[in-house]
N, C-alpha and C positions, 0 to 999 in steps of 0.2 A: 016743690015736688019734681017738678020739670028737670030742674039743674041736679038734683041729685043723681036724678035716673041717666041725665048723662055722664055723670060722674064717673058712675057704675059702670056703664057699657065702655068708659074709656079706658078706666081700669083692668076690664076685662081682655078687652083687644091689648092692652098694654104686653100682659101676663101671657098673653098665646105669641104674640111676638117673643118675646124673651124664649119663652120655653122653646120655640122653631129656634132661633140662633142657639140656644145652649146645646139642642140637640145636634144642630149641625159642627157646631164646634166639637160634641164629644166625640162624634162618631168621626171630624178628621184627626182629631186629637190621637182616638183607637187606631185609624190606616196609620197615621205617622208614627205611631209607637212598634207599630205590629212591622213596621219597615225597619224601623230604627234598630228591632231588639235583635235581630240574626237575618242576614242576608251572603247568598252564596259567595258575593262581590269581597267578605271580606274574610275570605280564606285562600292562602296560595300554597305552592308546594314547588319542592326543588331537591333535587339533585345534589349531593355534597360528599365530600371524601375529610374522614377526620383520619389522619396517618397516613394507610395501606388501605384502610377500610373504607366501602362505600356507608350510606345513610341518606334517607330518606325523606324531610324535615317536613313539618305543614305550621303553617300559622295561623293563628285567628286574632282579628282585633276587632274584635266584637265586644263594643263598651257594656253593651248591657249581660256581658258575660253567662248567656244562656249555655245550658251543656250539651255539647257536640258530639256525638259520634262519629269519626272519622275510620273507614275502612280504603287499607290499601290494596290493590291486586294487580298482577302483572301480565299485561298484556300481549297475546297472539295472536295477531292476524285479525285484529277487533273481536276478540273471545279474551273471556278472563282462562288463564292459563294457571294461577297460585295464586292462592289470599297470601300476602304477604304477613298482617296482622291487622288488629282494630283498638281505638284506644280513644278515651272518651276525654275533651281537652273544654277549658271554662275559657272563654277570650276574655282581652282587656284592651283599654287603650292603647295601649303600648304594644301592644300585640303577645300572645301566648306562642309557645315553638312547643311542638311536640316531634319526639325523633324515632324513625324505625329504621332497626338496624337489617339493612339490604346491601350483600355483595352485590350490586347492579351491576351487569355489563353494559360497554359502551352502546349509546343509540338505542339503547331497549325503551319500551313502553311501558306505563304504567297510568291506570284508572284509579281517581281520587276519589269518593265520595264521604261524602257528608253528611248526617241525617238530627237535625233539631228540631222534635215534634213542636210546635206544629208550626213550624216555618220554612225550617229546609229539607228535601227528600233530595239531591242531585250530586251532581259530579261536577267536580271544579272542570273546566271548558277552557285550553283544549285539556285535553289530555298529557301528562309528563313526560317527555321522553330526556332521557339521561343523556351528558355531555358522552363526542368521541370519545375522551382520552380518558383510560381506566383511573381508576386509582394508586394502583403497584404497575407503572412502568419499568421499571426496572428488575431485570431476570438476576436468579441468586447469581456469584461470581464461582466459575467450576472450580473444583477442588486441585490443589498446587500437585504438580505432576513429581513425581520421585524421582530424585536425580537417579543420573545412570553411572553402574559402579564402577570402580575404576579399574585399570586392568588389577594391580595388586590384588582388590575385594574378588576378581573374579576366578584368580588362580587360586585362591585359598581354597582348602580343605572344606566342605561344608560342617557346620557343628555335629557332633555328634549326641543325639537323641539320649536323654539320662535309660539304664538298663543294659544299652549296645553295647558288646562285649570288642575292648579295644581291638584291633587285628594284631596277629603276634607279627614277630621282625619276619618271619621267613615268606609271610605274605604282602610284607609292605615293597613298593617298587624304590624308585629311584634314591639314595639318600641313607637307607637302612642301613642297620650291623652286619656287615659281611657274616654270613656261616662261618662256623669256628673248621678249624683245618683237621680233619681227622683220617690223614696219610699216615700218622703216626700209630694206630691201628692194625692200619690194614699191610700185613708181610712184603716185603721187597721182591721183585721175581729172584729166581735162583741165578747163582751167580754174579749176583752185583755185591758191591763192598758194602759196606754200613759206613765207609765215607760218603756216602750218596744223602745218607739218614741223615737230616736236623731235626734239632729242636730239644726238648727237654727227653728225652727218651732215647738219645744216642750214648750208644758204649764205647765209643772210638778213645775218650781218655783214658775210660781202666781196662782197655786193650794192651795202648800204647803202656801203662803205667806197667803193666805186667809182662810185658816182653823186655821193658827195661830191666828190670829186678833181675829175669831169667839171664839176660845177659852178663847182668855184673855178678851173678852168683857162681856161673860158669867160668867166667874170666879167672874169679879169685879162684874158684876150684883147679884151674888149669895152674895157675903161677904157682900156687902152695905146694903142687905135686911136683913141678919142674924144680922148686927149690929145694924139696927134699931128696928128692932124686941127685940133684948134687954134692947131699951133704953126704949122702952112702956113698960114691963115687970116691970120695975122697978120702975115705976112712981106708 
């Protein structure tokens, strides 16, 4: 009876020892899991340019791939100034990237936070601030200057507007159809010959044409008379 009942009592102490280490075992087993599953240490953030464009990037390799919410905002003077966005990221070994598309300027700031109930509530430490040198360094190239015209382009006539009525000759300058001559109109003073007159409108030929006629008509009138005059003479 003796030996049993120490049996018992040994078995009993046995069973509260165990159950003391199982307890302590679960409860570091829980701290180490409760550390393992999401911790702020393994989230980062940076600054990047894809092209022209700036971007925001965050990463998490968080193996136990709990879901994150991540909220960006841009910081002034240690005040959030604009939520940039918020976007909810699963980490992995290898790590997760999540991108927010941000025109950042150079040297700005920006507050990270994180929020995976019930592990993480904080903001990645320090705080992000963006490289000097922008993304588009380089200014568009100005527009090519119009040559300058040459003197010929510049003496030209400027075009004339469809409707504009052309200018006639007697208003055009240098170059145009002289006026037509119209002397031949206008009477000669008195006393001048109409040998003075040219042009198609002169009578000086059927002047002359008829003083000759009158002459040779007289001539023979005079000789026929003087020959006749002879012939009675002689009778």
């Amino acid at each position: 009876m003796a030996v049993l009942s120490v049996s018992r009592r040994t078995v009993t102490r046995a069973a509260r020892a165990l159950g003391v280490v199982s307890a302590s075992a679960a409860l570091t087993l829980g701290i180490a899991g409760s550390a393992a599953a999401c911790n702020i240490n393994e989230f980062s953030a940076e600054a990047k340019c894809v092209g022209d464009n700036g971007v925001i990037t965050v990463t998490d390799v968080d193996p136990a791939g709990v879901p994150a919410t991540v909220s960006v905002f841009l910081q002034n003077n240690g005040a959030d100034l604009q939520k940039i966005g918020e976007q909810v990221v699963r980490g992995t070994r290898e790590g997760t990237t999540i991108t927010f598309e941000e025109d950042w300027k150079p040297n700005a700031e920006y507050r990270i936070h994180v929020k995976a109930t019930p592990y993480v509530d904080e903001d990645i430490k320090p705080n992000l601030t963006t490289p000097a040198t922008p993304c588009k360094t380089g200014e568009e190239p100005p527009a090519p200057e119009e040559p300058e015209p040459t003197p010929s382009q510049s003496s030209s006539a400027p075009a004339e507007e469809p409707g504009t009525p052309s200018p006639s000759p007697s208003a055009s300058g240098s170059g145009g159809t002289p006026p037509a001559d119209t002397s031949g109109n206008v009477p000669s003073p008195a006393g001048e010959s109409n040998l003075a007159e040219t042009g198609a409108n002169s009578n000086t030929g059927l002047i002359v044409g008829a003083a000759a006629a009158l002459v040779a008509v007289g001539g023979g009138a005079v000789f026929y008379g003087m020959r006749r005059r002879g012939t009675n003479s002689e009778r």
